[in-house]
N, C-alpha and C positions, 0 to 999 in steps of 0.2 A: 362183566361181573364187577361190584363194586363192594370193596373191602373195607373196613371201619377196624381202626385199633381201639382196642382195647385196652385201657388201663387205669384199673380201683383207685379212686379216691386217696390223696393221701399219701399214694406211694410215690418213692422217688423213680426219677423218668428212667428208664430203662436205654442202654447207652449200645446204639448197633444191633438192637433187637427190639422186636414188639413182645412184651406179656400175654397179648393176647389177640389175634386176628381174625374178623369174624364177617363173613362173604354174606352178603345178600340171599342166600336161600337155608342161609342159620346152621352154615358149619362153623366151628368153633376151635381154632386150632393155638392152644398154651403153649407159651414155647416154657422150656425147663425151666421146672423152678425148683430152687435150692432149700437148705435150710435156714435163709437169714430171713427179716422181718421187713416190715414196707420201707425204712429209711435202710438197708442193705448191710442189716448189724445181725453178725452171727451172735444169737441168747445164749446158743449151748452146743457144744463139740463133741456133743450124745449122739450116736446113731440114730436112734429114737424121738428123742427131741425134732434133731433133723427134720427127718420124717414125718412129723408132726407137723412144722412147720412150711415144709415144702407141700404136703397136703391142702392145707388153710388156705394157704398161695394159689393154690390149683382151684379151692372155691372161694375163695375171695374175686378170683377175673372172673368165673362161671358167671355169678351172682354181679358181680361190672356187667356186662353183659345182657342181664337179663334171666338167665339160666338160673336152674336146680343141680342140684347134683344129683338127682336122677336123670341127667341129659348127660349127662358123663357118658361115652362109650366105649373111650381107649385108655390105658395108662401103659407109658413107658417107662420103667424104671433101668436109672444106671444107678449103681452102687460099686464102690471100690473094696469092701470086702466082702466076701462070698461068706464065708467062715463065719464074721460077726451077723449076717442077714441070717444063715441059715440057726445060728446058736438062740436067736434073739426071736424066734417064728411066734412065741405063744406074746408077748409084748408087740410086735407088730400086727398081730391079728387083733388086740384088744386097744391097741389108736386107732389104726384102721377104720374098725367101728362104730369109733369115737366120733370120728371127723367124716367118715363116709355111709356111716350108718350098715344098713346090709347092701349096699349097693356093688354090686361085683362087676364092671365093665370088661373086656377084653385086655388081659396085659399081658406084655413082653417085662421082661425082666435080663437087664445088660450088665455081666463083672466088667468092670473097663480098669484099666489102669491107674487114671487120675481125671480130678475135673478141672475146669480153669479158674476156678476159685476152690485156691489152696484147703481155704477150711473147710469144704463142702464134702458131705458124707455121701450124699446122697443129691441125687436130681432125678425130678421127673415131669414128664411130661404127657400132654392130655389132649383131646378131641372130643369136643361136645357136638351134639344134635339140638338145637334149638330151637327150629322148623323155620320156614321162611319170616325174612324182615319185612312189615311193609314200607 
């Protein structure tokens, strides 16, 4: 089986990780992405924002790729606070939306401690279906 990285146009190269990995019979596996922007600048220190932005991240490789975000199948969420995720549910359902339309794939949702980049609110990560490559 033969593997192709993936990574959008534009952004800066991703250092000890691939953005995006995608196997010859069109799985599609993102690795985490944060709240920063394609040159690796956090815009905003918003939960929300974040979110937003780690989203965009997550269809921005799809569409590298080739993909929809209706090929989306999985989403993993880490978030460092529980408390601000659960206080903030009607603003995360109406970005969500925004960037995901109604597309609802299978998610885990992770409290963690901390992430490796200090300012990140939030990380998530993703698994498309794209069907086989020729």
């Amino acid at each position: 089986m033969t593997h192709t990285i993936i990574q959008p146009a534009g952004w800066m190269d991703a250092k000890g990780y691939a953005n995006g990995m995608l196997t010859d019979d069109g799985l599609l596996f993102i690795g985490g992405q944060i709240g920063w922007n394609a040159q690796q600048v956090f815009e905003t220190h918003d939960f929300i924002g974040q979110m937003k932005q780690a989203l965009e991240n997550i269809v921005a490789v799809v569409h590298a790729a080739g993909g929809e975000v209706s090929d989306i199948t999985r989403l993993t969420w880490f978030v460092i606070d529980k408390k601000e995720y659960a206080a903030r549910q009607k603003e995360i359902g109406a970005v969500y939306r925004e960037v995901l339309g109604r597309h609802f794939p299978a998610m885990s949702m992770l409290v963690v401690a901390g992430l490796i980049e200090d300012e990140a609110l939030v990380e998530i990560e993703a698994t498309a279906a794209l069907g086989p490559r020729d």
